[in-house]
C-alpha positions as CSV (number, residue, x, y, z in Angstrom):
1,X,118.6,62.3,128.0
2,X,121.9,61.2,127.1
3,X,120.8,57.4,127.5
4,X,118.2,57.8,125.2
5,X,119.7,59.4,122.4
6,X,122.9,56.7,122.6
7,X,119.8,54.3,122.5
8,X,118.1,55.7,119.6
9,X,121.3,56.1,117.9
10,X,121.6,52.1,118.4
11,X,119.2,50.9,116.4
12,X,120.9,52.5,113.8
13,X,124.1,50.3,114.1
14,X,122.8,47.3,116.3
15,X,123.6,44.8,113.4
16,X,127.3,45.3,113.6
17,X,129.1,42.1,111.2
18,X,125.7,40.3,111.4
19,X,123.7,40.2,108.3
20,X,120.7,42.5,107.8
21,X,117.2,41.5,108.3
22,X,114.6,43.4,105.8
23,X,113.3,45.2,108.5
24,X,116.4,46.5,109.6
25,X,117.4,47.1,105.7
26,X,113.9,49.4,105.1
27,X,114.6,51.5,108.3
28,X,118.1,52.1,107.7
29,X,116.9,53.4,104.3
30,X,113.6,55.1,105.4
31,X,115.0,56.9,107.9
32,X,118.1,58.4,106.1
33,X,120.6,58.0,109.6
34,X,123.0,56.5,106.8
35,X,124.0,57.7,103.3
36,X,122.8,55.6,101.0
37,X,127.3,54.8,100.0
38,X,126.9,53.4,103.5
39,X,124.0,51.2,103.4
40,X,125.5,49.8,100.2
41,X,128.9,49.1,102.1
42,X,127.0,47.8,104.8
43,X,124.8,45.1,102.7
44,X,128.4,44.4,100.7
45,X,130.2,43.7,103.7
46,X,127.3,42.1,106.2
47,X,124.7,40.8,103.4
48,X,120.9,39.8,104.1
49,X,119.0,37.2,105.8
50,X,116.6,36.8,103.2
51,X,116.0,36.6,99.7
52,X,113.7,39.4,98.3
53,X,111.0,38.6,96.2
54,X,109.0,40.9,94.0
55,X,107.0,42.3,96.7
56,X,110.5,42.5,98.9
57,X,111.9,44.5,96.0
58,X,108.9,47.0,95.6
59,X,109.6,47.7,99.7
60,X,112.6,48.0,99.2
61,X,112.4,50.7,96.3
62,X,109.5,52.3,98.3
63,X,111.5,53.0,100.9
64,X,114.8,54.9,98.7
65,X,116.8,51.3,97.9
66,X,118.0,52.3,94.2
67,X,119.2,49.1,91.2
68,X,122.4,49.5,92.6
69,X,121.5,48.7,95.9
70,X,119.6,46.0,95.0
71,X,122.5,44.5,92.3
72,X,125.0,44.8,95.7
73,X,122.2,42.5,97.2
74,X,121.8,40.2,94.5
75,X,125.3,39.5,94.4
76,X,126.4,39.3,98.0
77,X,123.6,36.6,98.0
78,X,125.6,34.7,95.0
79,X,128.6,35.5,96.9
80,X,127.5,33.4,99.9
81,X,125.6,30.7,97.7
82,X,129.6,30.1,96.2
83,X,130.7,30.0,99.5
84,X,128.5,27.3,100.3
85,X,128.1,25.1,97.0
86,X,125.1,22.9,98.4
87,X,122.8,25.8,98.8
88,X,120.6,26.4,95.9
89,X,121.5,29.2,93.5
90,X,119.3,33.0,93.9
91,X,116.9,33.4,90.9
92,X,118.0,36.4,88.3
93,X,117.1,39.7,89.7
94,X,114.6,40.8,86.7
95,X,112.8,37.1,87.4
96,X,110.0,36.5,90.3
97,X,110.7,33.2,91.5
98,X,108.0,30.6,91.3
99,X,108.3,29.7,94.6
100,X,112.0,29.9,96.0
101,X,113.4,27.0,98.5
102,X,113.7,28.0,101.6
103,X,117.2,29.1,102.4
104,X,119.4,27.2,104.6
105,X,120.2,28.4,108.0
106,X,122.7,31.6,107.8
107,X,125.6,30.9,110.5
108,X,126.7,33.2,112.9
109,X,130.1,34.5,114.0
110,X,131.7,32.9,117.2
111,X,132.6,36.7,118.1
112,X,130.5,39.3,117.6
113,X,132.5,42.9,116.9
114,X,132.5,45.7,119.0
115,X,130.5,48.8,118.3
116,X,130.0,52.1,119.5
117,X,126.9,54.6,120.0
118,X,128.0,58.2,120.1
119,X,126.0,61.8,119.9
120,X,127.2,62.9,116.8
121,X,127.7,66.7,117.5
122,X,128.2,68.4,120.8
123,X,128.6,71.9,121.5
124,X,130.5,73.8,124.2
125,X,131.0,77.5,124.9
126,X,134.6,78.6,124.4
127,X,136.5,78.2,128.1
128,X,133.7,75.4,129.2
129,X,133.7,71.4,129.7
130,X,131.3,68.9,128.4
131,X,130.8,65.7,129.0
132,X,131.1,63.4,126.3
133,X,129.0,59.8,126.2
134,X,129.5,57.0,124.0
135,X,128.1,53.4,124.6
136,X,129.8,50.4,123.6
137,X,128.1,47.1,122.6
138,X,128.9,43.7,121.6
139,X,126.4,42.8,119.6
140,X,123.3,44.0,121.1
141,X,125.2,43.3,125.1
142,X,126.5,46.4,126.5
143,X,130.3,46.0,127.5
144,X,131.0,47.6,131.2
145,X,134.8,47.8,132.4
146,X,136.3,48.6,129.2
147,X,138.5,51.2,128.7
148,X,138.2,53.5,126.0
149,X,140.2,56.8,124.1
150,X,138.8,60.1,122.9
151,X,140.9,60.8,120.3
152,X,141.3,64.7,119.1
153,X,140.8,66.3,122.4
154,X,144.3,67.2,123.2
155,X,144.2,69.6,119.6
156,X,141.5,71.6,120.6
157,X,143.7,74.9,121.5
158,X,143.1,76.2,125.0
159,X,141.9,72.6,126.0
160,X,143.2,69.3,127.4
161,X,146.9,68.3,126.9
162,X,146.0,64.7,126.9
163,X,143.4,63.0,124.7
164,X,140.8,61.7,127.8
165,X,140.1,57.8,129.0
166,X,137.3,56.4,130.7
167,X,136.2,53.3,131.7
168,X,132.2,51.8,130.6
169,X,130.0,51.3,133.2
170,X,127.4,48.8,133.8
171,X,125.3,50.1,130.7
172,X,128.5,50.0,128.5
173,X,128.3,54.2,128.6
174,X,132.0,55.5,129.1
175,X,131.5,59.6,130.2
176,X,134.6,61.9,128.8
177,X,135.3,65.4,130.1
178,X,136.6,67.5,127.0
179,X,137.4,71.3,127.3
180,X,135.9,73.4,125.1
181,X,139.6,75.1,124.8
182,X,139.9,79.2,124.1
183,X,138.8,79.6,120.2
184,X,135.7,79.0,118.8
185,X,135.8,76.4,115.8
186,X,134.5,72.5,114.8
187,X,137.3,69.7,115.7
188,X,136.8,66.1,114.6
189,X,136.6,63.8,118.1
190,X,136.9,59.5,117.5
191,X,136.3,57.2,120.3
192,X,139.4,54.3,120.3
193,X,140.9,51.5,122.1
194,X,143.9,52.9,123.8
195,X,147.1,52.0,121.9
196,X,144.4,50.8,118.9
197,X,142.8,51.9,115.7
198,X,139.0,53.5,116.0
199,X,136.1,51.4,116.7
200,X,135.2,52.0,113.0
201,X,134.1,55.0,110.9
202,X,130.5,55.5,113.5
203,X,132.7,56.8,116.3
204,X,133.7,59.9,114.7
205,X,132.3,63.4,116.6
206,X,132.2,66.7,115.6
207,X,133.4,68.9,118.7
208,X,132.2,72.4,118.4
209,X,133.4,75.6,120.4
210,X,131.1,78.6,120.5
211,X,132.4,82.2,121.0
212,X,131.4,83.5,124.2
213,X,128.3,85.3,124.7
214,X,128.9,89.4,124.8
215,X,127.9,90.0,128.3
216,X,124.8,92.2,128.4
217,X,124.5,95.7,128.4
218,X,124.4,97.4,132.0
219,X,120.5,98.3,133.0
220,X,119.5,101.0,131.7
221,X,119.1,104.4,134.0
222,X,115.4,104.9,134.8
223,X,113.8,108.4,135.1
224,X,113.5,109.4,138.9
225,X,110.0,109.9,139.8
226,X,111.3,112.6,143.2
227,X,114.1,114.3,140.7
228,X,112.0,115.0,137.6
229,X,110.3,118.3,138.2
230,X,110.0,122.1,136.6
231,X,112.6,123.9,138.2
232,X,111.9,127.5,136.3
233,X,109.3,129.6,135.4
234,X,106.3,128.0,137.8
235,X,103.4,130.6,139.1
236,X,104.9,132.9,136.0
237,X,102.2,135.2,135.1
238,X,102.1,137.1,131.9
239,X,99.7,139.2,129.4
240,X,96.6,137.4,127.4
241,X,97.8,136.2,124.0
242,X,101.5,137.2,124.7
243,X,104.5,135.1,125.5
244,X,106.0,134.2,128.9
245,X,109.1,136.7,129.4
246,X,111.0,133.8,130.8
247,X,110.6,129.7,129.9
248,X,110.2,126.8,131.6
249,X,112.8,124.7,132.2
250,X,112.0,120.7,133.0
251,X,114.9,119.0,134.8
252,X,115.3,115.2,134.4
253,X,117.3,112.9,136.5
254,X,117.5,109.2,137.2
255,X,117.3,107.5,140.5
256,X,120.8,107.9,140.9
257,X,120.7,111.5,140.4
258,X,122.3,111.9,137.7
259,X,121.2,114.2,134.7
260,X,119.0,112.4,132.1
261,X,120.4,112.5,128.7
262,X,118.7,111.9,125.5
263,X,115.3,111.6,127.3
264,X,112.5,112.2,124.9
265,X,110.1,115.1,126.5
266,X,106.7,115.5,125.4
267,X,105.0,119.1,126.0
268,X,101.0,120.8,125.6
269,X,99.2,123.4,127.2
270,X,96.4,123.7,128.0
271,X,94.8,127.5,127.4
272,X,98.3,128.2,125.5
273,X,100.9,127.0,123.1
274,X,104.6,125.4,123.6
275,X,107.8,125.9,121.8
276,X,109.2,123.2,121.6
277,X,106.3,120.0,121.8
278,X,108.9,117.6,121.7
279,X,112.4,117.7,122.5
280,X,114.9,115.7,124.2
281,X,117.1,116.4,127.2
282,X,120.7,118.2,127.0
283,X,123.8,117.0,128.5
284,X,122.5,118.4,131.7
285,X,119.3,116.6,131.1
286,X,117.3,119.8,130.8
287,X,114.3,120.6,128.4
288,X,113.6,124.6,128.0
289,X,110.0,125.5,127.1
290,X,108.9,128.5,125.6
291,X,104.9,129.3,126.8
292,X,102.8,131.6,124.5
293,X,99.7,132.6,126.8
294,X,96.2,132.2,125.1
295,X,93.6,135.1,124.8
296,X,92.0,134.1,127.3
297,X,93.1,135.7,130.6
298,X,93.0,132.5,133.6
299,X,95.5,129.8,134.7
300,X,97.4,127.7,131.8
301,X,98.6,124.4,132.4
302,X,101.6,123.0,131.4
303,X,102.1,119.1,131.2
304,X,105.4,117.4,130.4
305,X,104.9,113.5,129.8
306,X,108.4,111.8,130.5
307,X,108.8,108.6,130.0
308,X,105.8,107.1,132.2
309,X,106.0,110.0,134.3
310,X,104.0,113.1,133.6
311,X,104.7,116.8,135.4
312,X,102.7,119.6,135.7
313,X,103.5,123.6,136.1
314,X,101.0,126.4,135.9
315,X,101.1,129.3,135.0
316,X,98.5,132.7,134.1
317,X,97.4,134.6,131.7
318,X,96.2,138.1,132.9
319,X,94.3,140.5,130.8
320,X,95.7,143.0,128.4
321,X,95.2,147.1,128.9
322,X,91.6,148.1,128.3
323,X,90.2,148.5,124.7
324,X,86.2,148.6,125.0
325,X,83.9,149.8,127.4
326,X,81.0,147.2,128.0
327,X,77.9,148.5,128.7
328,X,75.8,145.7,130.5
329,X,72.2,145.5,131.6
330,X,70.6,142.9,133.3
331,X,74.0,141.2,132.9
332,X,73.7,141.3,129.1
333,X,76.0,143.0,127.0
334,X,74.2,145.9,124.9
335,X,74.7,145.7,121.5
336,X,73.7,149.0,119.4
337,X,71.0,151.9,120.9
338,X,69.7,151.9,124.2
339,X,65.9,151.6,124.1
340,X,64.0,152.8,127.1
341,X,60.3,152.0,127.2
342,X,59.6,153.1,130.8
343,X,59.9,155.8,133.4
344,X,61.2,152.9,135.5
345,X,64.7,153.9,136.6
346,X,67.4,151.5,134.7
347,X,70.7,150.4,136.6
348,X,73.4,149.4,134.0
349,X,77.1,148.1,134.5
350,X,79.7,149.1,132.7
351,X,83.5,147.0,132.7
352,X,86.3,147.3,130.7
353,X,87.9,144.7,128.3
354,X,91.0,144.3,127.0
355,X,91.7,143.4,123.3
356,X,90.5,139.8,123.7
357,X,87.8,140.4,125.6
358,X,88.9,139.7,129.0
359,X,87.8,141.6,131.8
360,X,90.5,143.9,133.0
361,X,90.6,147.0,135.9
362,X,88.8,150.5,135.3
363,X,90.2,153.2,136.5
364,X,89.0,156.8,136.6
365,X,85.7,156.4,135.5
366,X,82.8,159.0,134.5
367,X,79.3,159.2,132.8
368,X,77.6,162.0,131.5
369,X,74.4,161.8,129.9
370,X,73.0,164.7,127.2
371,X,69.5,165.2,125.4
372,X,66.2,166.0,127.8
373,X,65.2,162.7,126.9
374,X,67.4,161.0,129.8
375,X,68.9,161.9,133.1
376,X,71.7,160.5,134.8
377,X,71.3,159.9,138.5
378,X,74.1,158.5,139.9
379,X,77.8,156.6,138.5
380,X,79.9,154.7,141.2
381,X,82.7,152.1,141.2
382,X,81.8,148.5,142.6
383,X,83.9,145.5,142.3
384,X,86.2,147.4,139.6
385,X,83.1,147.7,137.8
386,X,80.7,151.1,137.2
387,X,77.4,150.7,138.5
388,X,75.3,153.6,136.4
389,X,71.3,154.5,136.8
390,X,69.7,156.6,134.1
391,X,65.9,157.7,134.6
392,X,64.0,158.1,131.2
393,X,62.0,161.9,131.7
394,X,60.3,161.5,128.4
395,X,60.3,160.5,124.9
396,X,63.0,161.3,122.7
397,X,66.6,161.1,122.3
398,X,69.6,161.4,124.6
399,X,73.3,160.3,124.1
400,X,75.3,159.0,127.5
401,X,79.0,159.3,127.1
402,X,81.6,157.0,129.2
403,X,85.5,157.6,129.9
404,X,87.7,155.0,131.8
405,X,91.2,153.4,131.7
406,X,91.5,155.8,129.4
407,X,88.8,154.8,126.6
408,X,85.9,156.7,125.8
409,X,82.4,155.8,124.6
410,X,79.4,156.9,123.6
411,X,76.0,155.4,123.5
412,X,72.6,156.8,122.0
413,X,69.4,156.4,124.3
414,X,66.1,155.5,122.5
415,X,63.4,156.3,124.5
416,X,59.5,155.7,124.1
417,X,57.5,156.0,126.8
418,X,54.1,153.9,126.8
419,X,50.9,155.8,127.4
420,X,52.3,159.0,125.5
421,X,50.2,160.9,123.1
422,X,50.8,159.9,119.6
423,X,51.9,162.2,116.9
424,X,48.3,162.8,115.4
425,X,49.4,164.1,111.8
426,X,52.5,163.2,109.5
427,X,53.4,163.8,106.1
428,X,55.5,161.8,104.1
429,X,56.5,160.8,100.6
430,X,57.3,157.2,98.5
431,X,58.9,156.2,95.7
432,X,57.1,153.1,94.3
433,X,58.7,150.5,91.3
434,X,55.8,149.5,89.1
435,X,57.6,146.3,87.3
436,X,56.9,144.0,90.0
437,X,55.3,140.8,90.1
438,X,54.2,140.9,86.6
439,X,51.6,144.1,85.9
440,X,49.2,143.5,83.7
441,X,48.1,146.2,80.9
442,X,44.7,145.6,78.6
443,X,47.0,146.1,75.1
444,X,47.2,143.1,72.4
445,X,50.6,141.6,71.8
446,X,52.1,143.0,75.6
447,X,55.3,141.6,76.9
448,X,56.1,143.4,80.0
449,X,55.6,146.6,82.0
450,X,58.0,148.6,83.9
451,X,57.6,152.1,85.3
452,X,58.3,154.3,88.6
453,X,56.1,156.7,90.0
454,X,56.2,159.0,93.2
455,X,54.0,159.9,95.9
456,X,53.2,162.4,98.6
457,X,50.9,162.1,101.8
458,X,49.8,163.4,104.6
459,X,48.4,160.9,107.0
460,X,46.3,161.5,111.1
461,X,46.2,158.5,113.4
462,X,42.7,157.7,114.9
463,X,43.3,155.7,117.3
464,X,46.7,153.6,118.3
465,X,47.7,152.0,115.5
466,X,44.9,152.9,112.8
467,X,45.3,155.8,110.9
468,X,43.8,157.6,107.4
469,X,46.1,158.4,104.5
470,X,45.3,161.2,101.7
471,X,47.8,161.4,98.6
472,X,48.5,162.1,95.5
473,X,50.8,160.3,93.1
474,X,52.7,160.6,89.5
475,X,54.6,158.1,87.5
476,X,55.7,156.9,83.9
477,X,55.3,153.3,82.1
478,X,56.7,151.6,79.7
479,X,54.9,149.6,77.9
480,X,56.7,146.6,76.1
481,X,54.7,144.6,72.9
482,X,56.0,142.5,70.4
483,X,55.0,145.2,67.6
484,X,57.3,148.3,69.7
485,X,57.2,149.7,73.1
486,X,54.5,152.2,74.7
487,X,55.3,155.1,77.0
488,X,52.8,155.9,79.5
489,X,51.9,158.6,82.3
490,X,50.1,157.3,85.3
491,X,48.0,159.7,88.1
492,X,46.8,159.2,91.0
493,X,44.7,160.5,93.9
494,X,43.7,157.9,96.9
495,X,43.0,157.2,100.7
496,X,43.6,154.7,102.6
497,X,43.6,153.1,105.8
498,X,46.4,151.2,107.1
499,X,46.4,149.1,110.7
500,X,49.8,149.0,112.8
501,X,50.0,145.5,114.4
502,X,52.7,146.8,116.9
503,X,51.9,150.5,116.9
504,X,54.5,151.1,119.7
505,X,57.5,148.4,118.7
506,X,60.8,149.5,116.5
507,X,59.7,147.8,113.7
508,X,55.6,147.0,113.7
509,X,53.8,144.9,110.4
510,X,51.4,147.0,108.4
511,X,48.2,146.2,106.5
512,X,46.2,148.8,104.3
513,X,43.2,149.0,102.2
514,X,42.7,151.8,99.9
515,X,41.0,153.3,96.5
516,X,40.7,156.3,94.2
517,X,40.7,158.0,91.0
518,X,43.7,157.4,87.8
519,X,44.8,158.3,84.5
520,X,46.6,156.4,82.5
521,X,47.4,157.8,78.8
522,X,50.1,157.0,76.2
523,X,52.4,159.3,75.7
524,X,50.9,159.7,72.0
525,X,47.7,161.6,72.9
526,X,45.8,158.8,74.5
527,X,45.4,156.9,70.6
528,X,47.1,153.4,71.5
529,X,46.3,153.4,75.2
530,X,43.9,155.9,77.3
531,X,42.0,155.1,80.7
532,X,40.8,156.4,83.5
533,X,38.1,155.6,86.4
534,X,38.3,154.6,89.6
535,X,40.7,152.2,91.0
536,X,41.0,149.8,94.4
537,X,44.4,149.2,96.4
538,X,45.5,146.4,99.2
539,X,48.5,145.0,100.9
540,X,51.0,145.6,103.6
541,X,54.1,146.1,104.5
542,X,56.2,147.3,107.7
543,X,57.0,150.7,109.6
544,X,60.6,151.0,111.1
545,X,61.2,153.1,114.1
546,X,64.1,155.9,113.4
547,X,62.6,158.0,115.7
548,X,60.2,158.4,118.3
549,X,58.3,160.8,115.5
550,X,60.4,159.3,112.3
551,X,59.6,156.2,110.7
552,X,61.0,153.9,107.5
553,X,58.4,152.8,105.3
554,X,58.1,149.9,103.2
555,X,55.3,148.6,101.4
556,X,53.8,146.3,98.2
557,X,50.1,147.0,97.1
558,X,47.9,145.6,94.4
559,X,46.2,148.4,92.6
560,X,43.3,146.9,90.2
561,X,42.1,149.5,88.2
562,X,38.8,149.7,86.1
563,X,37.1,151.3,83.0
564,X,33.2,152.4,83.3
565,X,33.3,151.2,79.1
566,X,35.6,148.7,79.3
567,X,36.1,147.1,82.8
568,X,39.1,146.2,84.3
569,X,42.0,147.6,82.1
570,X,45.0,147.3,83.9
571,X,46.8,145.7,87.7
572,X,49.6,147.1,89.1
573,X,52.0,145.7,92.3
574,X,53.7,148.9,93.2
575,X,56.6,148.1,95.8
576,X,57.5,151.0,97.3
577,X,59.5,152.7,99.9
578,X,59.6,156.0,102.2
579,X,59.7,157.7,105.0
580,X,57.1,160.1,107.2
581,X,57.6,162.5,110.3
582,X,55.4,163.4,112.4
583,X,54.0,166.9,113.4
């Protein structure tokens, strides 16, 4: 590698006291190895072997030569024409020659001068050795056998006491051993004959000592994959939704045992919470985690990620003291009334739950059961769970009260045996709002109608879900026109008969059809509004089950009412609401 750069450094000085050729003139300046002050001393001291014309000139300038360096060539060209007084003279330099002679032969030196190729920087770490190469030439002939100085290397400090010789080989290359001394700096090197000047301003070297790298940090402790573990609060078992009485601690070690410090501890749980998520190690390369339990009662996992190791701890959540007793049937929680619709015997379970809803021990159970509606046959423990089996006796009402773990419970028993016999007669009453869905009065100029009216009933089922209604009803109006409002009074008397779609469900769709006889009179002595006649009814509604002989009713009706003189005079779309009990 050496070689080549000596070599490449060579065709930089291979001219040596031997006039330039334009080639060698338009690399020198293209590729920039020389500062353009020493080109010009170059061409001053060496001149050219040609005469540039125009198009020599226009190289020339493409490749960096500037007027000065042209003037130095113009005149060293002169200089030599002088010299020689039978040559002919160079044309001016701002005239193109018509053709120019061709110049005589250009003699050369007897004795070519020595030269010499050398790396112009080499650098060395401080308490080193390099080896320094230079190349010497005559001309373009190497020169083996000579011997040669190194100037400068006895003042590096630290270094060599004596500035080193060697001898050129075969290839002209003489090798030099310098030490890079004890202090890093730049120290100007220039290759000699021993006991004689430099081989010329080329043979200078910049000599530069580096600092010594910082040796690298020791290896860093790595986190011991046998020594890492939870040593506290494993298998820790605590309350739902309350907070381990005692944390976890995480120890971290490296492979030599030694505590961790600084290590950067990641923490989640799953089925809890942690306090801290993230912490580091202490001085004893511990981590302390605080675990609050969820609500629900089971194992909670713990996972520390450390490093690229991950550890795992578990502990549990168990359930809370009771709160609720559950009452279960058919393994589905009851929500509300118990409705019995059989004299099949029922089996229900009953557990306690804490305040999350956990399962959690019963203790000192019991189960009593009141109303004739109901009996209790038999309450016992299974699997810390009540096993309890009630027998419906007939329809009606009961309540069954439970006590365990020291909560208490009651639950109302609904039931409604099929195949009964139905409560034939009821009596009832509504109250009925008469402004819905836009009623309908035959007076000029009318706005709106609103109005309430109340009725009474008694009512006898004829078969399962059909039944005959009689009643009477009373209400007032109001009237609104654009000339001033109108007060009316509204009787009734009807039947009708109304179809239960689910005679023997809680809540059970309605449909009725009905007529009968009205008055309706302003309050101002029948003058501004006075009918009466006959008068048809239909719609529906629903019947809720409070009872087995109590029920909610709800219902809308059209009522389109009629005039033997003057036809139909008036619709109405009561929506009412009330209740009936049977006898």
């Amino acid at each position: 590698m050496k070689l080549v750069l000596l070599a490449a450094l060579g065709l930089v000085y291979q001219q040596g006291t031997q006039p330039l050729r334009k080639a060698e003139l338009v690399r020198l300046l293209a590729t920039k190895t020389r500062s353009r002050a020493d080109v010009m001393a170059l061409v001053r001291r060496n001149c050219v072997t040609f005469r540039p014309s125009e198009r020599d000139r226009a190289d020339l300038r493409a490749a960096g030569a500037d007027d000065a360096l042209l003037a130095a060539i113009d005149q060293c060209l002169r200089t030599r024409t002088a010299a020689r007084p039978n040559a002919p003279p160079p044309p001016p330099a701002a005239a193109a020659p018509a053709k120019p002679a061709q110049p005589a032969p250009v003699a050369r030196p007897l004795v070519a001068p020595l030269r010499v190729i050398v790396s112009q920087q080499i650098a060395a770490t401080a308490g080193t050795a390099a080896d320094v190469a230079v190349q010497l030439y005559r001309g373009t002939d190497p020169q083996p056998g000579v011997e040669l100085l190194l100037r400068g290397a006895s003042t590096i400090p630290g270094g060599a006491t004596q500035d080193p010789v060697a001898i050129t080989d075969w290839r002209g290359v003489a090798t030099f051993r310098v030490l890079a001394g004890n202090t890093p700096g730049a120290y100007r090197l220039t290759v000699a004959m021993p006991n004689g000047p430099p081989l010329g301003p080329t043979t200078r070297i910049d000599f530069i000592t580096t600092a010594v790298p910082a040796p690298p940090p020791p290896p860093r402790p790595v986190v011991s994959d046998g020594l890492t573990r939870f040593t506290q609060g494993v298998d820790l078992h605590g309350t739902a939704g309350a907070a381990l009485p005692v944390p976890l601690l995480l120890e971290v070690r490296d492979t030599t045992g030694a505590p961790f410090v600084g290590q950067l501890v990641t923490v989640i749980a799953a089925g809890g919470t942690v306090d801290p998520a993230v912490a580091t190690t202490d001085r004893a390369g511990k981590v302390q985690v605080h675990v609050t339990l969820g609500e629900r009662a089971g194992p909670v996992v713990v996972t520390a990620k450390v490093g690229p190791l991950t550890r795992t701890a578990t502990v549990y959540a168990d359930p809370g003291l009771a709160r609720d007793l559950v009452l279960e049937r058919g393994g589905t929680p009851l929500v509300g009334q118990l409705t019995l619709a059989s004299r099949d015997t029922v089996v229900l379970r009953v557990t306690a739950r804490d305040a999350h809803g956990n399962r959690t021990a019963l203790d000192d159970f019991a189960a009593t059961a009141s109303g004739r509606a109901v009996e209790l046959r038999s309450a016992v423990m299974a699997e810390s769970a009540a096993v309890v089996t009630l027998a419906p006796r007939r329809s009606g009402t009961g309540e069954l009260e439970l006590s365990g773990s020291g909560v208490r419970t009651r639950v109302s028993v609904n039931v409604a045996l099929a195949g009964g016999p139905p409560s034939m007669w009821a009596i009832g009453a509504r109250s009925a709002w008469l402004g819905s869905n836009d009623p309908w009065l035959a007076l000029p100029n009318l706005t709106s109608v609103s109005g309430v009216d109340w009725s009474v009933f008694g009512r006898r089922t004829v078969v399962t879900g059909l039944s005959l209604a009689v009643g009477a009803a009373a209400g007032s109006l109001s009237a609104e026109r654009t000339t001033g409002s109108v007060s009316l009074m509204l009787f009734e008397g009807y039947g009708s008969v109304e179809l239960s779609l689910m005679p023997r469900g809680a809540v059970s769709p309605v449909l009725a059809l009905g007529g009968g006889a009205y008055r309706l009179k302003s309050s101002d002595g029948g003058q501004t509004f006075y009918h009466t006649n006959g008068f048809w009814s239909a719609g529906g509604g629903v019947d809720v089950a409070v009872s087995p002989s109590v029920r909610l009713e709800l219902r809308l009706e059209r009522h389109w009412m009629r005039d033997t003189n003057f036809g139909h005079v008036a619709t109405l779309w009561p929506l009412a609401a009330g209740v009936r009990a049977g006898l």
